[in-house]
C-alpha positions as CSV (number, residue, x, y, z in Angstrom):
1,X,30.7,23.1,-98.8
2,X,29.2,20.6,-101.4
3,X,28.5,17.1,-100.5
4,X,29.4,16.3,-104.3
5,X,32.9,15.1,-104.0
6,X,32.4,13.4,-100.8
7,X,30.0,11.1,-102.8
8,X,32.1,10.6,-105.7
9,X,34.7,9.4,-103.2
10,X,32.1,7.1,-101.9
11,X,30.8,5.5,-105.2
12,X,34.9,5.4,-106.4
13,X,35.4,3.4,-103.6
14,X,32.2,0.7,-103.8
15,X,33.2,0.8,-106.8
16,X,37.2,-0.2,-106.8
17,X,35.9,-2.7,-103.8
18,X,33.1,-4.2,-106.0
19,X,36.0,-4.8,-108.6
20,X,38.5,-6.2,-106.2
21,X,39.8,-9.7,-106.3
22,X,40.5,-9.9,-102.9
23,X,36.9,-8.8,-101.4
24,X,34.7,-12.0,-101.9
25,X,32.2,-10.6,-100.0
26,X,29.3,-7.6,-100.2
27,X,28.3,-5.3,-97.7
28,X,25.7,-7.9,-97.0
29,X,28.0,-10.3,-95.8
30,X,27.2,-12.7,-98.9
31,X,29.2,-13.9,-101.4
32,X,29.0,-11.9,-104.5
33,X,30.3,-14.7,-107.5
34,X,30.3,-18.0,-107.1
35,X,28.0,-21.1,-106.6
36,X,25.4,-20.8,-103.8
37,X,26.1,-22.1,-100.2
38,X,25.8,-25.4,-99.3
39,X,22.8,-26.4,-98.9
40,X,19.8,-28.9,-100.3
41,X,19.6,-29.6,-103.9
42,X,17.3,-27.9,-106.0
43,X,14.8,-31.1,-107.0
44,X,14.2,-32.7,-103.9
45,X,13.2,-29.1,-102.4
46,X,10.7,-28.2,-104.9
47,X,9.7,-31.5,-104.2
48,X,9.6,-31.3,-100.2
49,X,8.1,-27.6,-100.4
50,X,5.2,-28.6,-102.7
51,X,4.8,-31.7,-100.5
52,X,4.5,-29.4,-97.3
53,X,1.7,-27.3,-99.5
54,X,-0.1,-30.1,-100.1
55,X,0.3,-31.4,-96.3
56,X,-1.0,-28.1,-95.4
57,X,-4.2,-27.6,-98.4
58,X,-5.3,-31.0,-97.3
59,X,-6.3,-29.5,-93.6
60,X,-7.3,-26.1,-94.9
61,X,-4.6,-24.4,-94.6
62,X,-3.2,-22.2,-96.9
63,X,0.4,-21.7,-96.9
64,X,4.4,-20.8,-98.0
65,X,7.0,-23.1,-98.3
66,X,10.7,-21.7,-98.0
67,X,13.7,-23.8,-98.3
68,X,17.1,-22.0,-97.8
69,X,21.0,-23.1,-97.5
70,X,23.2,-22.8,-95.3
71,X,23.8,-18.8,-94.9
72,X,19.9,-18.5,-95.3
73,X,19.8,-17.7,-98.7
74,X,16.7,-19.3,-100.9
75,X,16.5,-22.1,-102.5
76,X,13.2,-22.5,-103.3
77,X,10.0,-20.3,-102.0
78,X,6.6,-22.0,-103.4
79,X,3.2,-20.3,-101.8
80,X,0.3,-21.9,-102.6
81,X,-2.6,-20.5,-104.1
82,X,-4.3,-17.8,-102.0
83,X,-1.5,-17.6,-99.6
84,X,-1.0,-14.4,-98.3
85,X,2.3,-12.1,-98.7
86,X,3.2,-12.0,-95.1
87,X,3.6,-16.1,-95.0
88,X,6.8,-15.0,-97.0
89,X,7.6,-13.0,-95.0
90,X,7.1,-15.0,-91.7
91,X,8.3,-18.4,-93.3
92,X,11.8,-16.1,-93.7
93,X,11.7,-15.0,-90.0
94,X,11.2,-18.8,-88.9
95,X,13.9,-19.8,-91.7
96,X,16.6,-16.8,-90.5
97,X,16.0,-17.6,-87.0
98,X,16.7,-21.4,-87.2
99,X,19.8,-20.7,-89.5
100,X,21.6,-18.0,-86.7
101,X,20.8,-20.6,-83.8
102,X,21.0,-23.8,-85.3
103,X,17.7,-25.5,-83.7
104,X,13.6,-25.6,-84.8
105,X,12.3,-22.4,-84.3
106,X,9.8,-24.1,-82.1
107,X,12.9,-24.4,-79.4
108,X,13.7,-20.4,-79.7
109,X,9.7,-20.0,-78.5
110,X,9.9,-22.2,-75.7
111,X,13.5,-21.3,-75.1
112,X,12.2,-17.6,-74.8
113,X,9.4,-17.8,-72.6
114,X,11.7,-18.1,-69.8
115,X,14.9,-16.5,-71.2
116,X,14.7,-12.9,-71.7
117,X,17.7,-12.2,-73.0
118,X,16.9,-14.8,-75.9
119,X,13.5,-13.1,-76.4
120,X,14.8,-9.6,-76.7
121,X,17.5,-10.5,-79.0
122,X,15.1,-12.5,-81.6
123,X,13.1,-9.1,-81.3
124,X,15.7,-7.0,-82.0
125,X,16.7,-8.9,-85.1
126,X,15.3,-7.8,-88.0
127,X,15.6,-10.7,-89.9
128,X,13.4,-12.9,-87.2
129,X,11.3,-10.2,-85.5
130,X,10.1,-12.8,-83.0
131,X,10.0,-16.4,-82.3
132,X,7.6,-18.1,-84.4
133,X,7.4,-22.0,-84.7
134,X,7.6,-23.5,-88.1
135,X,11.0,-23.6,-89.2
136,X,12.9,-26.5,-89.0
137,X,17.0,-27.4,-89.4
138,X,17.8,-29.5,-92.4
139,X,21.1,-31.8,-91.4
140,X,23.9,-33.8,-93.3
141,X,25.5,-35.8,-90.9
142,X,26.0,-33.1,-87.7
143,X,26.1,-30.1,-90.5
144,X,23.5,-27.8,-90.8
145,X,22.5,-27.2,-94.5
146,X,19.8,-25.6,-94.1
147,X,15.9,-24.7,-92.9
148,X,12.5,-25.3,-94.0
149,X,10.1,-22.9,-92.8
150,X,6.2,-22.8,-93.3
151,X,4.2,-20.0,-92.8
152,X,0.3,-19.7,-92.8
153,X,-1.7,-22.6,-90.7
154,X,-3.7,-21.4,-88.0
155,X,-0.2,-21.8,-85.3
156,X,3.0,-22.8,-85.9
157,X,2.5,-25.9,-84.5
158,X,0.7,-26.9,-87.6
159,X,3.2,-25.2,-89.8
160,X,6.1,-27.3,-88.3
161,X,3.8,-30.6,-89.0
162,X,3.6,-29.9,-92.1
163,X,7.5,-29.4,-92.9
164,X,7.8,-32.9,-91.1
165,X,5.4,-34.6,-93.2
166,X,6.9,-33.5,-96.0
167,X,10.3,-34.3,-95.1
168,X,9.3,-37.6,-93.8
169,X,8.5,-38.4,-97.9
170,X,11.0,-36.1,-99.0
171,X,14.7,-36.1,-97.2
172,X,17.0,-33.4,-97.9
173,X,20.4,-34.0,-97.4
């Protein structure tokens, strides 16, 4: 028997659901029109994430800077000159894994050195991968609207100093 019309049942449907009114939502879980989630406005991010870059350049460190909103999607994503790929990639583990539990990923590490439930679950997300400090909550009020991650410093000790600094000058709200 041919797979043919069991795909073309397949793409009819994603398609018909893609069209639907009712069905704000991809497979993803993210909305598909619409404006972004709440989260920090654009301006005073750049500003924040080249403020963290420049934090970080001024110890030697070369680094990324990822803002996102409140479901974890990007608002801004700056690396700075020489920065590797994988500081994407590792600022977006720190950013994911602040956004699903709501503190600095600093707290997940220490939090998972003695909870091992905690640990294997940040392991077997593949968003976060494992705890990495850098990423911190960015709150209006008692809301969560976001995180700001860094990735690239020699420990994410000096990663998360530099998101400080830079919201210390630059608040997001």
């Amino acid at each position: 028997m041919t797979k043919l019309p069991v795909i073309t049942l397949a793409v009819l449907a994603l398609a018909g659901a893609a069209t639907a009114q009712t069905a704000p939502f991809n497979g993803a879980n993210l909305p598909v029109a619409g404006p972004r989630a709440k989260g920090p406005a654009l301006g005073p991010a750049v500003s924040a994430a080249q403020e963290a870059i420049a934090a970080c350049k001024a110890q030697g460190y070369t680094v990324s800077a990822l803002i996102v909103d409140s479901i974890g999607q990007p608002v801004v994503l700056l690396s700075g000159d020489g920065a590797t790929f994988r500081t994407q990639y590792v600022a977006g583990s720190k950013a994911a894994a602040v956004i699903k539990y709501k503190v600095a990923s600093g707290v997940l590490v220490e939090r998972a050195k003695t909870d091992a439930k905690l640990d294997a679950e940040l392991k077997a997300n593949p968003a976060i991968g494992a705890g990495r400090q850098g990423g911190v909550p960015i709150m209006s009020g008692a809301d969560l609207i976001g995180a700001f991650a860094i990735s690239g410093a020699p420990g994410g000790d000096k990663d998360e100093a530099c998101a400080m600094a830079a919201l210390a000058k630059h608040p997001l709200k």
